[in-house]
N, C-alpha and C positions, 0 to 999 in steps of 0.2 A: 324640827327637821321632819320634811315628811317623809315618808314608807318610799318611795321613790330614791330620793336622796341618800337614806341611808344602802339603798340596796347598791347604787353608784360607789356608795364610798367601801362598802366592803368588797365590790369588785375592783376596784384599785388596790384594796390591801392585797388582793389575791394574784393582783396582775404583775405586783412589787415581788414576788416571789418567783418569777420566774429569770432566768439567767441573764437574758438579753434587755432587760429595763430595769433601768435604773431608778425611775419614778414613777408613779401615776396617781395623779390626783381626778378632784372634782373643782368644775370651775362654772359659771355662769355670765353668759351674756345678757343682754336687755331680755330676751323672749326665750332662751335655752339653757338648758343644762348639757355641759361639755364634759366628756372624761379624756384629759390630758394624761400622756403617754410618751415618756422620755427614753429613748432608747440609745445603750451604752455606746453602742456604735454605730458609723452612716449606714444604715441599710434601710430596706423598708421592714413592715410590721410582721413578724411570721405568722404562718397561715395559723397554726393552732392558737393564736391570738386573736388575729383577724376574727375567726371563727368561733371565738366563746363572745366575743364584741357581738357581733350579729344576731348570735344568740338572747343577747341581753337587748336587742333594739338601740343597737350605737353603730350609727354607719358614720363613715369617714366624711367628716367636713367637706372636704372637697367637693366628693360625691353628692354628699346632703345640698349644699349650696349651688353647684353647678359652677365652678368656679374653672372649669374644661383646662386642668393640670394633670397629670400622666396620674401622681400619687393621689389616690382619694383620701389621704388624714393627714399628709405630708403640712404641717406648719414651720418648721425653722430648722436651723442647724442651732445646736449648742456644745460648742467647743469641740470632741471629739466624735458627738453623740448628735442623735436628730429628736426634735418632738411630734407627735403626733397628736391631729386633733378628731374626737368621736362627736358625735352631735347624740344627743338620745331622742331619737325619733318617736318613743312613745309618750314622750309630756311635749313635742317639739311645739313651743308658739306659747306654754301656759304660763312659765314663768315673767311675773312682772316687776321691773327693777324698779325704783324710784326717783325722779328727777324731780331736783330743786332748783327752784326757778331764781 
């Protein structure tokens, strides 16, 4: 795991701690690393979230992608609760997955 990765994954331990989420992991795409952000109820992200994300170089998917939807990390509803998606902008492109042919 590199020095990256881990520091993702103990900002999700850190972000499980507060009231309003209910999860937050680490996830990866073909060329990203993602920190997934489940939160207990429909709302958006609160700002002192938002703002330690930012901090860390994790901007909202949305935003990161350009994908011109109102919520910048807004991915899905889950049951009572919404998820949110971070892109980490400072390894963005270096991660490579592996496909078999």
């Amino acid at each position: 795991m590199s020095d990256r990765e881990e520091t993702l994954r103990d900002l999700a331990d850190r972000l499980r701690e507060y009231d309003a989420v209910a999860d937050a992991f680490v996830a990866k795409s073909f060329t990203d690393h993602h920190l997934m952000v489940d939160l207990e109820r429909r709302e958006s992200v609160p700002t002192e979230i938002r703002d330690l994300l930012a901090a860390h170089d994790l901007r909202g998917s949305n935003a990161e992608y350009d994908t011109e939807t109102d919520d910048p990390s807004f991915a899905g509803d889950l049951g009572d609760g919404t998820r949110h998606q971070f892109v980490d902008t400072q390894t963005r492109g270096d991660h490579q997955s592996y496909v078999v042919d």
